[in-house]
N, C-alpha and C positions, 0 to 999 in steps of 0.2 A: 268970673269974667276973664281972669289970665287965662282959663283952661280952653275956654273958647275961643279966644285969640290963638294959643298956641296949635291949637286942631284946625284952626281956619290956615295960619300959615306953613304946616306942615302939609297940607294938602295941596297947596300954590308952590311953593317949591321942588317936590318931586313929582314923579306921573309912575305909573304903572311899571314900564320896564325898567325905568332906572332904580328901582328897587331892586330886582332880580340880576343884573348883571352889577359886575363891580367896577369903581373906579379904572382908568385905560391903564394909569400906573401899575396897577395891581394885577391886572388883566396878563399884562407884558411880564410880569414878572413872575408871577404864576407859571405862563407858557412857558418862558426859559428855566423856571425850576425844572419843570418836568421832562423839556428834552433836555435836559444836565443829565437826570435821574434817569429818564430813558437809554442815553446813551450809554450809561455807568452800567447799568446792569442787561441792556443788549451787546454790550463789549464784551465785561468780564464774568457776571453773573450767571448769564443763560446760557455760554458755553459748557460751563463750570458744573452746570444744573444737567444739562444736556449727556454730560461726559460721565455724569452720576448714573444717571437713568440708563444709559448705554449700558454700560458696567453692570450696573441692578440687572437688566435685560440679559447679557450674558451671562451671567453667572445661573439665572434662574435658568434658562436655554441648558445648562449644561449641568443643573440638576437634572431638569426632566430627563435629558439624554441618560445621565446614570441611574433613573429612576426606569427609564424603560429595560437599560441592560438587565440591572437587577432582577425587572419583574421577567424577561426572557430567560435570564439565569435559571429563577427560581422556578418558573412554569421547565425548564428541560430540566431541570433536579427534581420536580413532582412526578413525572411521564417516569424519569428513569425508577424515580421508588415505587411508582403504580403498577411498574414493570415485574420489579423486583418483589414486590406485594403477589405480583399474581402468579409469579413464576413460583413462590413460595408453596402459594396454594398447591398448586399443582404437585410440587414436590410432597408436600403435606399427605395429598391423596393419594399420591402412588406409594408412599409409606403405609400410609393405613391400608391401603388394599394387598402389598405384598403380604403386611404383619395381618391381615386377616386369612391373605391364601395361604399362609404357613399355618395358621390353628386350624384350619382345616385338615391340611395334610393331617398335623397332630393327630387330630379328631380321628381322622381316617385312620390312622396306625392305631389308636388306640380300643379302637373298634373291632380292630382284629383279635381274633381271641391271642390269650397267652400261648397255649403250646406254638401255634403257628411263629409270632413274635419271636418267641426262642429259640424256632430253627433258622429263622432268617437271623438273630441274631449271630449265632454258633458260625453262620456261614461268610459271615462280616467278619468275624474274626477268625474263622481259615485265613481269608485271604491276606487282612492285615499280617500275619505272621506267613504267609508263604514267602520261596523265595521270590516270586515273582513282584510283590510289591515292595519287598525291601523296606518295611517299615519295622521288620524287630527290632529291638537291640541291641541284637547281634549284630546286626546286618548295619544299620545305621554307625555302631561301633566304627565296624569297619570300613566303611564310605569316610565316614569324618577321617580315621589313619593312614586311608588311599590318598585321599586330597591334601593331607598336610605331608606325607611323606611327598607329594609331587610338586608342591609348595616347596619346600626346600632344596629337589633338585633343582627346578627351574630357576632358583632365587639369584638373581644381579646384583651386586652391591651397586648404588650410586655412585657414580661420580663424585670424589670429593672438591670440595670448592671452600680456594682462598678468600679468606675475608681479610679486607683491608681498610685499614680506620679512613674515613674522610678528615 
């Protein structure tokens, strides 16, 4: 019996929306809590928050920026070694094609028979030892005694120069 009294008057004194909203007291002070709170952190907070995220935002902006130098850096340091790669090549081939035209010629002299070989040699060294080439001994001797006797006429002494302590 109490429980049905207290369900019958629990129904008579509230209705429907006075369940869902609260007291006016509570209402009012709730709203003023929260523009208190609003105003605290649209004042000081959200600038604070704002001046982060700027900052964050710059700093990344100016990674990319030296993320792009880099990668422009590195792409004109690839071109120049792809350069250098291929000019290599090239060098590479004209090496092996000189050293294969030279074991040809080889080839070719030695193709020749021997007596021949040995008169063209014999005829290599006339001329090494004529005076015309100037490559004996003799002869070199005497070029290196012409040049240092002309060496020493010509010779200047320097200027001497005072040195003085600082």
């Amino acid at each position: 019996m109490n429980l049905e009294l207290l369900l019958a008057e629990a129904e008579e004194s509230s209705s429907g929306i006075d369940l869902l909203l609260p007291a006016t007291s509570e209402l009012v002070a709730g709203i003023a809590a929260f523009a208190i709170v609003f105003f605290f952190i649209w004042k000081w907070a959200l600038p604070a928050l704002n001046e982060t995220l700027e900052s964050r935002a710059s700093a990344i902006e100016g990674q990319i920026k030296e993320a792009e130098e880099t990668k422009a850096e590195a792409e004109k340091s690839k071109s120049e070694y792809d350069k250098l790669v291929s000019n290599a090549d090239s060098e590479v081939q004209t090496i092996i094609d000189e050293g294969k035209a030279a074991a040809e010629k080889i080839k070719e002299w030695y193709e020749i028979p021997k007596k021949e070989r040995d008169k063209c040699g014999l005829k290599g060294h006339e001329f090494v030892m004529s005076d015309e080439a100037m490559m004996s001994a003799k002869h070199m001797s005497q070029n290196f005694i012409d040049h240092m006797d002309k060496g020493f006429e010509e010779f200047k002494p320097r200027k001497k120069f005072d040195i003085f302590e600082a």
